[in-house]
C-alpha positions in Angstrom: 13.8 32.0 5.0 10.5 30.8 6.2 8.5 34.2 5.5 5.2 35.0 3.5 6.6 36.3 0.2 8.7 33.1 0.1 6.0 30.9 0.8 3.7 32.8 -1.8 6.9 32.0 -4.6 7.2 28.3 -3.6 3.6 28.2 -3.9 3.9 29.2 -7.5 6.4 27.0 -8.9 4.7 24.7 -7.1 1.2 24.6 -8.3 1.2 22.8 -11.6 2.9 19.4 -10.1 1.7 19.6 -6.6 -1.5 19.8 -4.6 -0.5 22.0 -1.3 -2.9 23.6 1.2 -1.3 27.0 2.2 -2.7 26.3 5.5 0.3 23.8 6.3 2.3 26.4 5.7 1.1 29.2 7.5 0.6 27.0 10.9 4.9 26.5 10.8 5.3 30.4 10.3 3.0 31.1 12.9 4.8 28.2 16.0 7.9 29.4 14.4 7.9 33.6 15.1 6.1 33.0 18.7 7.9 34.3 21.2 8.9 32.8 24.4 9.7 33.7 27.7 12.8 32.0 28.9 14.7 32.6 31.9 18.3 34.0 31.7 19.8 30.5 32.0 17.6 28.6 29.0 18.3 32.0 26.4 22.0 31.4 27.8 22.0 27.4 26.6 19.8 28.5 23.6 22.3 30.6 22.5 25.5 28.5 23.7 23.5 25.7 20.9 23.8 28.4 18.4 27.1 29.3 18.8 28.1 25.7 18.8 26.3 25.0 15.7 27.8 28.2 14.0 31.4 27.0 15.4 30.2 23.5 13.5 30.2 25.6 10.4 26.1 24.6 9.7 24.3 26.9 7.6 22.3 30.0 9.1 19.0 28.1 7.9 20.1 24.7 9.8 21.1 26.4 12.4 17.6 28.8 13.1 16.0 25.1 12.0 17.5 23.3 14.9 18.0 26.1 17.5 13.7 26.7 17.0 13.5 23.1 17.9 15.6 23.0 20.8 13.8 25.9 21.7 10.3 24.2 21.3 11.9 21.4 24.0 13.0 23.8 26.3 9.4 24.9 26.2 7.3 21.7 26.5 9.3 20.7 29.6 8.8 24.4 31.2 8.4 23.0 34.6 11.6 21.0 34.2 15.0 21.6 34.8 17.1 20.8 31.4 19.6 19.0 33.6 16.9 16.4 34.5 15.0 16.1 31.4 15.6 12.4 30.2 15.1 10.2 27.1 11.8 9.7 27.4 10.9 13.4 27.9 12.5 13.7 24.5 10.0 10.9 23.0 7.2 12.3 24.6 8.0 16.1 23.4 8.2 14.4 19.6 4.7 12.1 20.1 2.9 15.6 21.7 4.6 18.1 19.6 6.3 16.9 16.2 3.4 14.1 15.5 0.7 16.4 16.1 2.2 19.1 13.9 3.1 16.9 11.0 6.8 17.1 10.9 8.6 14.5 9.1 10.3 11.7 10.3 13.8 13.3 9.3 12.9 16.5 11.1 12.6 14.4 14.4 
């Protein structure tokens, strides 16, 4: 779980083999517990994802992983409907979003 006190343990084992700013951290705790305000229909697909994912058997932590960045999607393209959202939305949502916050190449 991506809380705090966990943060604060992995930051502790950690420390004698590793160089980490706590600031990295603390900028994925904050963009993940925002809240947003979707409209019936996106929490409906949002949670339709979830259910799939659950019904895939994925773990709780892949699933909350995944579901936040489908969720993060959903939100860059606000003005969009999901039905008409294309390929290159995707790439530009990665370039504008994942790039910019450092995610890794296997989280995209």
């Amino acid at each position: 779980m991506n809380t705090e006190k966990n943060l604060e343990k992995a930051l502790s084992v950690l420390d004698p083999i590793a160089i980490l700013e706590k600031d990295d951290f603390n900028r994925n705790i904050v963009e993940k517990n925002k809240k947003r305000d979707f409209s019936k229909n996106q929490n409906k697909i949002l949670n339709r994802f979830s259910t799939y994912l659950r019904g895939r058997r994925y773990s709780e932590s892949t699933i909350s992983v995944y579901t936040f960045f489908i969720a993060e999607l959903v939100h860059f393209h606000k003005n969009k409907l999901l039905k008409n959202l294309t390929n290159r939305n995707v790439e530009e949502f990665i370039e504008k979003v994942f790039v910019t916050r450092g995610y890794s190449i296997s989280s995209q």
